[in-house]
KEBA-224247 format. One line per 5 residues: number of its first residue (from 1); for each residue x, z, y of C-alpha. Coordinates in Angstrom, 1 decimal, always signed. Last residue first. Example, Ala and Ser with C-alpha at 12.3 -4.5 7.8 and 13.67 -1.06 7.14 Angstrom:
residues 2
2 = +13.7 +7.1 -1.1 ~ +12.3 +7.8 -4.5
END
This chain:
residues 259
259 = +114.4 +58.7 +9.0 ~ +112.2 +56.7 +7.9 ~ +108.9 +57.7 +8.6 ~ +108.1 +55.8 +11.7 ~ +108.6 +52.9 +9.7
254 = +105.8 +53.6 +7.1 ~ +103.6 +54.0 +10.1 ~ +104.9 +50.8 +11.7 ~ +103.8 +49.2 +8.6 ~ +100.8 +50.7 +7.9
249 = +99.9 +49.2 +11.7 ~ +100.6 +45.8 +10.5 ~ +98.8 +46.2 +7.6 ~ +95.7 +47.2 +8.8 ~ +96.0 +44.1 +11.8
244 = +96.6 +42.0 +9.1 ~ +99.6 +40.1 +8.7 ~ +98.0 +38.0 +5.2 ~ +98.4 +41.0 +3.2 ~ +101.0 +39.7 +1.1
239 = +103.2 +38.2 +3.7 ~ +103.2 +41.4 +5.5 ~ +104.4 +43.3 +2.5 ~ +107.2 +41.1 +1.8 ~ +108.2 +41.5 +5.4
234 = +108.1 +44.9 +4.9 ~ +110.1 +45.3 +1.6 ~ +112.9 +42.9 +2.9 ~ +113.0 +44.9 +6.1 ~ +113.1 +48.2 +4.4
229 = +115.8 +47.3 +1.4 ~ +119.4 +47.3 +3.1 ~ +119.0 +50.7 +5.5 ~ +116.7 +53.0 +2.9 ~ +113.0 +53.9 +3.9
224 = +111.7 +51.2 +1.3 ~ +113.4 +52.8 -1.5 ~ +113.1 +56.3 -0.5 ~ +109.3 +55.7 -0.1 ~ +109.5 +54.3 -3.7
219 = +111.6 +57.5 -5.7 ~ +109.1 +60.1 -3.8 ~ +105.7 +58.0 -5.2 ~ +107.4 +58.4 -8.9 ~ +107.4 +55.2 -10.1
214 = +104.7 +54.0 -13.1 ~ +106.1 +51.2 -16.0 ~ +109.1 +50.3 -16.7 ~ +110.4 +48.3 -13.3 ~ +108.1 +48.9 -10.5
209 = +107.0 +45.7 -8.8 ~ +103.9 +45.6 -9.7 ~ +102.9 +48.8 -8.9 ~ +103.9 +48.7 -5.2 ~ +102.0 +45.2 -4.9
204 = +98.7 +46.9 -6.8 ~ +99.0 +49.6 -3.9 ~ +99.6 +46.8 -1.0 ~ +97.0 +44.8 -2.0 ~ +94.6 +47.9 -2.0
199 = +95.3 +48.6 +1.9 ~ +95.1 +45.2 +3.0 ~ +91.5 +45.3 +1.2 ~ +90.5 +48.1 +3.3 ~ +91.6 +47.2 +6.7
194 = +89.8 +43.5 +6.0 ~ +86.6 +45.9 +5.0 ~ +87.3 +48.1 +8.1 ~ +87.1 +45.2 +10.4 ~ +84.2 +43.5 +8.7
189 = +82.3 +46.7 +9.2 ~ +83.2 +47.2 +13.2 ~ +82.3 +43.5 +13.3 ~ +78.6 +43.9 +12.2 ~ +78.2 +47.3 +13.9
184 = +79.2 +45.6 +16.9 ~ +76.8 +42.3 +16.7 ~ +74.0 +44.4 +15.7 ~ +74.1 +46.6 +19.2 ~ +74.6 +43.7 +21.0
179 = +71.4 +42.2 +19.7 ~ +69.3 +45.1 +19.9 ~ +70.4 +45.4 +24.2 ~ +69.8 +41.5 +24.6 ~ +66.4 +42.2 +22.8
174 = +65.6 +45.4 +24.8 ~ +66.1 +43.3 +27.7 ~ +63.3 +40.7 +27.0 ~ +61.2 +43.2 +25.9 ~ +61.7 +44.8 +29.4
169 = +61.6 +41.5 +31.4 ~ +58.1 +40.2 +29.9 ~ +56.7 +43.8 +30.4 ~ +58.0 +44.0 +34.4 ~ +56.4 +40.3 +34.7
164 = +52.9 +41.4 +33.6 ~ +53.3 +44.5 +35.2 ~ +53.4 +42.4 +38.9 ~ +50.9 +39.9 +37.8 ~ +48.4 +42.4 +37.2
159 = +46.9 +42.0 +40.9 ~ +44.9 +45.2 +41.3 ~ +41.1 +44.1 +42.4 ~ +40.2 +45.2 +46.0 ~ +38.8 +48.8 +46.8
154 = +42.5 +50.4 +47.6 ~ +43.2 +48.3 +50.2 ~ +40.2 +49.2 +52.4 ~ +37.0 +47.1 +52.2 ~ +35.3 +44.5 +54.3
149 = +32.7 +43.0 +52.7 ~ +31.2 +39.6 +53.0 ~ +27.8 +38.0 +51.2 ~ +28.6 +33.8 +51.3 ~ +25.8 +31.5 +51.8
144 = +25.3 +28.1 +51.2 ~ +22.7 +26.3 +53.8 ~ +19.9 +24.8 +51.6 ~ +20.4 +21.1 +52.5 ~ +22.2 +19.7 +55.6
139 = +21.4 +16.0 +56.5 ~ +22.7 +12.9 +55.6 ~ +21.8 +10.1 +57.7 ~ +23.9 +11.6 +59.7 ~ +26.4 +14.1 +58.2
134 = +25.3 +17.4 +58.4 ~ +26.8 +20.5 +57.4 ~ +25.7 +24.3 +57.2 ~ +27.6 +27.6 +56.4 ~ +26.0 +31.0 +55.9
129 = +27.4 +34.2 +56.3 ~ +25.9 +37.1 +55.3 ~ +26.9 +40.4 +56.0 ~ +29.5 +42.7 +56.6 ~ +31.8 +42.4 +59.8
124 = +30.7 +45.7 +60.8 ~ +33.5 +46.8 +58.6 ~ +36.4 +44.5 +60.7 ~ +37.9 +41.3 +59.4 ~ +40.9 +40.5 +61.6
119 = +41.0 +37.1 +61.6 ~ +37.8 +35.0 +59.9 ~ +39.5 +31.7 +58.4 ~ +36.7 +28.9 +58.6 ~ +35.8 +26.4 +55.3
114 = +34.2 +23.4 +55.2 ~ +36.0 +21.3 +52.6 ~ +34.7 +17.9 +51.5 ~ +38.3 +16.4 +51.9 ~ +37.7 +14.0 +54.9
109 = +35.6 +17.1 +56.2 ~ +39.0 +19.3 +56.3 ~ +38.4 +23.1 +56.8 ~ +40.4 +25.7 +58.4 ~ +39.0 +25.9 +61.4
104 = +38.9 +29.6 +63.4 ~ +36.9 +32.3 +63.8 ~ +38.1 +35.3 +65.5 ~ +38.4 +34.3 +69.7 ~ +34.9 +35.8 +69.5
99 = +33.3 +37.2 +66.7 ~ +32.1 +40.3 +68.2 ~ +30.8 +38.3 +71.4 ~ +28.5 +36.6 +69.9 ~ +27.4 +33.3 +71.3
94 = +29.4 +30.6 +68.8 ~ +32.8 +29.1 +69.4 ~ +32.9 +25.8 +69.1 ~ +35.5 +23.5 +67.2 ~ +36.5 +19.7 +68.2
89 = +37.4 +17.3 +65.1 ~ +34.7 +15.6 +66.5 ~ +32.1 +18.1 +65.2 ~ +33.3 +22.0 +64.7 ~ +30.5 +24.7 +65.3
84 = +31.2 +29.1 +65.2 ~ +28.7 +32.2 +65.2 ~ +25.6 +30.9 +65.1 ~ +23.0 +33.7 +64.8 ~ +21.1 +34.9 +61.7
79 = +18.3 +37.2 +62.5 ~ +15.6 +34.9 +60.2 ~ +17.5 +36.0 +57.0 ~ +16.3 +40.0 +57.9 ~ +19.1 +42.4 +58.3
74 = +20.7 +44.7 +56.0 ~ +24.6 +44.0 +56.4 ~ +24.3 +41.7 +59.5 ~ +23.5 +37.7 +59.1 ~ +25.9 +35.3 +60.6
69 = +26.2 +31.9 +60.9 ~ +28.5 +28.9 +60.5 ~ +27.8 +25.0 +61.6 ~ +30.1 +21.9 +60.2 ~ +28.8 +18.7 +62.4
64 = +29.4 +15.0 +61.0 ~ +29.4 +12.8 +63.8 ~ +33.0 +10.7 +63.3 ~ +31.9 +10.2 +60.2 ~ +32.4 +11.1 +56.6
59 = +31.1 +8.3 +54.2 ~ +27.9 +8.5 +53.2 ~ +26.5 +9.8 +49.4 ~ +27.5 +13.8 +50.7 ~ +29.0 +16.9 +48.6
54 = +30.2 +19.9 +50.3 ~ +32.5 +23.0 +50.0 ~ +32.6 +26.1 +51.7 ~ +35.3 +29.1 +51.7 ~ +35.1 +31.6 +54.0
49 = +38.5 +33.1 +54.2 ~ +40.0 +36.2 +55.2 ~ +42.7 +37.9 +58.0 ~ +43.3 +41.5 +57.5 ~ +42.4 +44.5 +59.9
44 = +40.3 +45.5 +56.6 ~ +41.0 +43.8 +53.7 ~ +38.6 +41.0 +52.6 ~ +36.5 +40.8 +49.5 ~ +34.4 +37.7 +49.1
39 = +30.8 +37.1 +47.5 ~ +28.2 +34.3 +46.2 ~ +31.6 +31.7 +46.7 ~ +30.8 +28.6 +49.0 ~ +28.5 +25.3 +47.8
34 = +26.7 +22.7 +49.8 ~ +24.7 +19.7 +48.5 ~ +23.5 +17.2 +51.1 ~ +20.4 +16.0 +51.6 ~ +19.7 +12.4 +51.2
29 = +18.1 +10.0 +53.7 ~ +17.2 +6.3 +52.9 ~ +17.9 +4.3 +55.8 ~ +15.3 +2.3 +56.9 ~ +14.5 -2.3 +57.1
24 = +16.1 -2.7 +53.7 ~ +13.6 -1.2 +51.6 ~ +10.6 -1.6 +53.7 ~ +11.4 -5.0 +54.4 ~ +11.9 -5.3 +50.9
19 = +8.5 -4.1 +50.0 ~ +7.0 -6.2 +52.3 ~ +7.8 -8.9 +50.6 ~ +7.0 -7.8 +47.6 ~ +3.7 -7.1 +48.8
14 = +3.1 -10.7 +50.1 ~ +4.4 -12.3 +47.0 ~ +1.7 -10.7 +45.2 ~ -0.8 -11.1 +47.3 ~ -0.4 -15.3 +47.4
9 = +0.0 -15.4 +43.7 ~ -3.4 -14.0 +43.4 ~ -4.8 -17.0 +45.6 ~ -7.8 -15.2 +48.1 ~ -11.2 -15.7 +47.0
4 = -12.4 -18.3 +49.9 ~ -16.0 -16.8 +51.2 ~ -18.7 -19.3 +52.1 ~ -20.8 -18.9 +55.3
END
């Protein structure tokens, strides 16, 4: 009986072939990547979040199942329990009676997000909370987990926002009280330097118009407190100093001396 060697071609068309088939023929499956925050702080008697995010290669479906558990403070990762399930935009509440009526969805799988608000955290709420998605074909990778712990007020970080803003408004009043400050020393000095200057325009005026020389002081107030010459004198005066407030009020002075 003679043997036919088979056509090398021929074998290597065959496994392509059958490659494709392969290929084409099953849905590759991918695992999908979760992520949530390694810990959270929550108030006690305060509502919290569990925050969980997820990436998959499929589009989100109609099937794609969110599942939480829960691990108590010291346990063993093999005691988890399921505590709470949302698939068909429909949320399940999970066997333990401590959580019941306290988990609740606040996720959105079109957005990646897979997170659950838990109400009324309580201290024996501590532990480990995992969260879980699948997304057929994808399936649920490493589950991410989240390490809760209830705490009074006092524990949690201070906000700093508050003395943040207090600072920011203090400087910002001590510069409007600084500026008004400088604005009134600045006029109360141009105010007696215009007083000033009336004042010495008025003595080199007297002197000027005494005939021969200097004038007793006595012999000039008579003049300008006499009946004909005082309004002539003052108006003369006011035109010098340019009716300044300082002059004005040397005027009335010089009036109130008259007799």
């Amino acid at each position: 009986m003679e043997l036919r060697r088979t056509n090398p071609a021929c074998n290597c068309v065959l496994l392509c072939g059958i490659t494709l088939c392969l290929i084409f023929g099953i849905n590759l499956t991918f695992a999908i990547e979760l992520y949530a925050p390694a810990e959270v702080l929550v108030e006690n008697g305060t509502t919290g979040i569990l925050k969980c995010s997820f990436k998959s290669r499929e589009v989100i479906s109609s099937a794609a199942t969110v599942i939480w558990s829960f691990s108590p403070a010291g346990s063993d990762a093999g005691s988890a329990v399921s505590i709470f399930y949302y698939t068909s935009a429909n949320h399940y509440p999970g066997s333990v009676a401590q959580f019941k009526d306290r988990v609740k969805w606040a996720g959105d799988l079109n957005k990646k997000d897979a997170s659950v608000h838990l109400i009324e955290a309580q201290f024996n709420d501590n532990g480990t909370y995992s969260c879980a998605v699948i997304n057929p074909p994808d399936i649920s990778g490493t589950a991410a987990q989240t390490q809760l712990k209830v705490v009074i007020k006092e524990s949690l970080p201070q906000d700093n926002t508050a003395v943040v803003v207090a600072a920011v408004c203090g400087a910002v009043i001590g510069l409007i009280l600084i500026s008004v400050v400088t604005c009134l020393i600045i006029k109360r000095h141009q105010t007696t330097h215009e007083y000033e200057g009336c004042t010495s325009v008025e003595s080199v005026s007297s002197n000027a118009t005494r005939p021969g020389g200097k004038k007793p002081e006595s012999s000039l107030e008579g003049s300008r407190c006499s009946s004909h010459s005082t309004p002539v004198q003052n108006q003369a005066l006011s035109e010098e100093c340019g009716l300044s407030r300082g002059c004005k009020a040397l005027i009335v002075h010089q009036r109130s001396q008259c007799p």
